[in-house]
C-alpha positions as CSV (number, residue, x, y, z in Angstrom):
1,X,141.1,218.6,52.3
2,X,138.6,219.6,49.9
3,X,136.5,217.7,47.5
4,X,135.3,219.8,44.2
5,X,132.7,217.7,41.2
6,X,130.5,219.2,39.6
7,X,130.3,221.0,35.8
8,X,132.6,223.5,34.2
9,X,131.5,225.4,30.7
10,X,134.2,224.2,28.4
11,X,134.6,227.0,25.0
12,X,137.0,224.8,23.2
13,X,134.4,221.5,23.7
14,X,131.3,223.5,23.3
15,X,129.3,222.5,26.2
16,X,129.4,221.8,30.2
17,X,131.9,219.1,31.3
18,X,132.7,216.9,34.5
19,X,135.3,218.3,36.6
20,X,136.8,216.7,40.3
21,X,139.4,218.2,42.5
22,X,141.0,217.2,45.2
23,X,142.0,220.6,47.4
24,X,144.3,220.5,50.4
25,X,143.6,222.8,52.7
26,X,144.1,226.7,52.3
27,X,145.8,226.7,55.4
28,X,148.3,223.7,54.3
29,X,148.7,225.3,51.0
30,X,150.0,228.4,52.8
31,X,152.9,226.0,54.7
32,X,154.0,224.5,52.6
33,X,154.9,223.9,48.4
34,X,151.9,223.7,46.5
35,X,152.0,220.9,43.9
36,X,149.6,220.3,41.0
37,X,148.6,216.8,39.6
38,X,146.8,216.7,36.3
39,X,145.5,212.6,37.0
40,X,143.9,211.4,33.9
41,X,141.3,208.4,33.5
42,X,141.0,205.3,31.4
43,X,139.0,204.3,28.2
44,X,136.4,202.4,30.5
45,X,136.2,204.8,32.6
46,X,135.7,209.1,33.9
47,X,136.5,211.5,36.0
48,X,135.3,210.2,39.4
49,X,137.1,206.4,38.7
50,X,140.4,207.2,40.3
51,X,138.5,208.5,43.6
52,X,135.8,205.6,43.6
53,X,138.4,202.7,43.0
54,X,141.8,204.4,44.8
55,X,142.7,206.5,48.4
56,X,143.8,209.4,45.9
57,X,142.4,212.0,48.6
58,X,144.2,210.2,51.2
59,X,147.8,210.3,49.3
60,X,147.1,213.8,48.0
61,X,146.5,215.0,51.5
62,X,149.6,213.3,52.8
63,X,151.7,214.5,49.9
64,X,150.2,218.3,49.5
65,X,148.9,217.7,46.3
66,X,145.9,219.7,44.1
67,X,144.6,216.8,42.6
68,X,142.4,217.8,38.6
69,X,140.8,214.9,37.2
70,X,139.3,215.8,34.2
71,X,136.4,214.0,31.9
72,X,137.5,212.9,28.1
73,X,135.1,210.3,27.2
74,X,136.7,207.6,25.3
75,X,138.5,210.3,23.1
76,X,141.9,209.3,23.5
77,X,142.9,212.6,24.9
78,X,142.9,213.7,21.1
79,X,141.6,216.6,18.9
80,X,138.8,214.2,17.2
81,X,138.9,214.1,13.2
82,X,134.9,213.8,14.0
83,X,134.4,215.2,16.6
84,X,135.7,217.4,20.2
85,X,138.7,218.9,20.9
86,X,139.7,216.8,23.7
87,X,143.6,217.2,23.7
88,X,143.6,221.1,23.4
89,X,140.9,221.0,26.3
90,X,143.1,219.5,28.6
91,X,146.5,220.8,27.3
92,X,145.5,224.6,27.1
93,X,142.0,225.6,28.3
94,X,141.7,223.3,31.6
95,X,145.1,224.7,33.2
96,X,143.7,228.2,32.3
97,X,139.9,227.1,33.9
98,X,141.8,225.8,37.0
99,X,143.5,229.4,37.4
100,X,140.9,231.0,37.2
101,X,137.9,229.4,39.4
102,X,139.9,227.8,41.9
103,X,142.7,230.4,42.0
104,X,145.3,227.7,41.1
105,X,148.5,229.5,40.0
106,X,151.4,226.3,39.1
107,X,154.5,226.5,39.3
108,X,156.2,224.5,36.4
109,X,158.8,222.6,38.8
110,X,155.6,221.3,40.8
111,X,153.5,220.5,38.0
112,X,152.8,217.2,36.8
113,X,150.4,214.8,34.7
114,X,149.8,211.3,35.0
115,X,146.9,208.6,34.3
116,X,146.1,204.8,33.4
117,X,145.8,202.5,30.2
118,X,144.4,204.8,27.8
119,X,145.2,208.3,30.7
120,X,148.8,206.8,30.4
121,X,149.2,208.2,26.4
122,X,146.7,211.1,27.7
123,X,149.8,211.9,30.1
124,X,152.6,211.1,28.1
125,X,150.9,212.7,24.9
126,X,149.7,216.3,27.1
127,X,153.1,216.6,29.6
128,X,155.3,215.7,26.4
129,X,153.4,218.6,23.9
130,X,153.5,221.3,27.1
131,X,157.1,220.3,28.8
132,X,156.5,224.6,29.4
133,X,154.2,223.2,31.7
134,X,154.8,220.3,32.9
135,X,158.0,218.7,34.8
136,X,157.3,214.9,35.4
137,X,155.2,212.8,33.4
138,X,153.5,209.0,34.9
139,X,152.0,206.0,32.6
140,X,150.8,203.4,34.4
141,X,149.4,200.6,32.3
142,X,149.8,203.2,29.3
143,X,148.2,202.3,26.0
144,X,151.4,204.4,24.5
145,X,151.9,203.3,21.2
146,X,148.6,204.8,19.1
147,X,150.5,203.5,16.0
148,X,150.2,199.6,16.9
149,X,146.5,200.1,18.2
150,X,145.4,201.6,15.0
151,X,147.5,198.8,13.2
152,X,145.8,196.2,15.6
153,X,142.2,197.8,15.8
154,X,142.2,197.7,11.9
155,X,143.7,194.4,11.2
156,X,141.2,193.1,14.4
157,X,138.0,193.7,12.3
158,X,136.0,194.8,15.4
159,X,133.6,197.4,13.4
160,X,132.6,199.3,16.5
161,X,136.4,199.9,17.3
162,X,137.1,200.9,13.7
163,X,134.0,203.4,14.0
164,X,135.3,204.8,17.4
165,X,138.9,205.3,16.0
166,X,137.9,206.6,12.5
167,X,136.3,209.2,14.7
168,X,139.2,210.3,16.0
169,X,142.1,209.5,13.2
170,X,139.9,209.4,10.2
171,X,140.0,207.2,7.6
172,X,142.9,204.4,7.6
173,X,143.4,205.8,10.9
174,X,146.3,207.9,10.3
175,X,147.9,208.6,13.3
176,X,149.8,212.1,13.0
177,X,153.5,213.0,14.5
178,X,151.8,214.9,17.1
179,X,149.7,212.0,18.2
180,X,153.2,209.6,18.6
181,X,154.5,209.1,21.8
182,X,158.0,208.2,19.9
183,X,158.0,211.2,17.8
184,X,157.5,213.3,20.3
185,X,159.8,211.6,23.1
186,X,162.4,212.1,20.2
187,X,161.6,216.3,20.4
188,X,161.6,216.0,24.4
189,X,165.6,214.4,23.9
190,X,166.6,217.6,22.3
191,X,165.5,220.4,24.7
192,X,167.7,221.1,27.3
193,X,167.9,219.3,30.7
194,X,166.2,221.9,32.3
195,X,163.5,221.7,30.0
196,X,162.8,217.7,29.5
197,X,160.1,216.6,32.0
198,X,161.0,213.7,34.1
199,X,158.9,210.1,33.6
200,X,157.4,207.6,35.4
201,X,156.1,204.2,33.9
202,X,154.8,201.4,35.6
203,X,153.2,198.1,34.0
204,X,152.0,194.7,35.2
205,X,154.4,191.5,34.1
206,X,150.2,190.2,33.5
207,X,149.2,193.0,31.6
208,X,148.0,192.7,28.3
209,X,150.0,195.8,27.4
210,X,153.4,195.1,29.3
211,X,155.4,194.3,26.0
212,X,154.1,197.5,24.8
213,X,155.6,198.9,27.6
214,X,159.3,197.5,27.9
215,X,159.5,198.0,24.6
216,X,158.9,201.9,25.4
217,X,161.2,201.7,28.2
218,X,164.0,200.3,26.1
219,X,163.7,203.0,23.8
220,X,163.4,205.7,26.0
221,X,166.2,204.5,27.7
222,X,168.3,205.1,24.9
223,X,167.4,208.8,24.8
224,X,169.0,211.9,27.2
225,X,165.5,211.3,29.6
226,X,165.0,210.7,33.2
227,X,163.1,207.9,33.5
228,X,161.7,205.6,36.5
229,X,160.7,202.1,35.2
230,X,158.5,199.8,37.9
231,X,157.0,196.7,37.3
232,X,155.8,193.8,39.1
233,X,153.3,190.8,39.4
234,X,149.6,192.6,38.2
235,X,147.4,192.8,35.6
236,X,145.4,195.9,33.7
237,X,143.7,196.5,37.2
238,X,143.0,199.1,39.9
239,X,145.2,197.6,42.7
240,X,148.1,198.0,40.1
241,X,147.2,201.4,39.8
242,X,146.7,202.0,43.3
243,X,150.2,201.3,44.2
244,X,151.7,202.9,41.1
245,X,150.2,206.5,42.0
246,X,152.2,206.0,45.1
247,X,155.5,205.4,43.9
248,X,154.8,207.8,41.2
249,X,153.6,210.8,43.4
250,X,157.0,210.0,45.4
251,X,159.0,210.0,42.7
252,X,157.9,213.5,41.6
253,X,158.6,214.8,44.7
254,X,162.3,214.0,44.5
255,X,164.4,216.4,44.1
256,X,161.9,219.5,43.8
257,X,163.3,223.1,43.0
């Protein structure tokens, strides 16, 4: 294995950016299926946490996997109202900045996207906007429904939180269609089968966002998707997300074309 951080020059953000990979070897790569895994961070944290706090080298290695963990800042994964271009930087440009420095040419079928808390929208918000891209999606912990934090930031008074999400909704925090994980699982259910990524969701019966969660799962579940639902006794933590990359990273390698 290889082990890329360091800074990329980003044109849609307008400035250098934090970059890891994790790179099996060339000679591995060669063997076997390669298989790409876009792994997203939380709102507490960047693009080294899910190496500093998981074995995600170690499982990569194991599973074959080209590992891009990307930095956002606590952006939501969104195209701020004030401020950077987050979503279309790791939607559109990173995938193309990936191709072309470290020669990493994906094929759709192997190509996934998953993260934690607020990674888990990241994931479900990218893979569901670029299912051309994409063909499994994993949430673990995922903050997934903007719509009820924005309700809940604004209704909990906190003004630092109200700054932070006027920055990227705007005023009243309007949260658009393109920024709702229901709105856009409900396009996902009418593309074809071949075309609808696959999803993993895992949560913590201790989380603080579980009932978020199962009430996500019972919709989606309702739908035309493919969906893998996991939970068990945790809480919003790193050992919960440790064990949910496994089962997740597993799952995507079921039935592979």
């Amino acid at each position: 294995m290889a082990y890329f951080t360091g800074s990329i020059r980003s044109k849609v953000l307008g400035m250098d950016t934090q970059l890891n990979l994790i790179l099996p070897d060339r000679d591995q790569l060669e063997e076997a299926p390669l298989r790409v895994l876009y792994l997203l961070h939380g709102i507490a944290g960047n693009s080294t946490s899910w190496t500093r706090f998981t074995s995600i080298e170690r499982y990569a290695q194991d599973r074959n996997f080209v590992v891009i963990m990307p930095e956002v800042q606590r952006s939501f994964y969104q195209d701020l109202k004030y401020g950077l271009s987050y979503f279309t930087y790791v939607s559109e440009e990173l995938p193309r900045i990936c191709r072309r420095l470290f020669h990493i040419e994906p094929i759709r079928s192997r190509t996934y996207v998953a993260g934690l808390s607020m990674g888990g929208y990241g994931a479900m918000r990218v893979g569901l906007s670029r299912p051309d891209l994409f063909a499994g999606i994993g949430s673990f912990s995922g903050a997934v429904d903007i719509r009820q934090i924005a309700r809940e930031t604004l209704e909990g008074g906190n003004e630092s939180l109200i700054r932070e999400f006027t920055a990227m909704a705007g005023e009243g925090l309007e949260v658009t269609e393109e920024s709702d994980i229901y709105y856009l699982l409900d396009q996902a259910a009418k593309l074809g089968p071949a075309k609808r990524p696959k999803f993993y969701i895992s949560c913590g019966f201790q989380d603080f966002l579980y009932s978020m969660n199962t009430a996500m799962k019972q919709y989606m579940e309702a739908l035309p998707l493919e969906l893998r639902y996991m939970d068990w006794e945790g809480a919003h933590s790193w050992d919960f997300w440790d064990r949910s990359i496994v089962h997740c990273m597993d799952y995507f390698m079921e039935d592979e074309v």
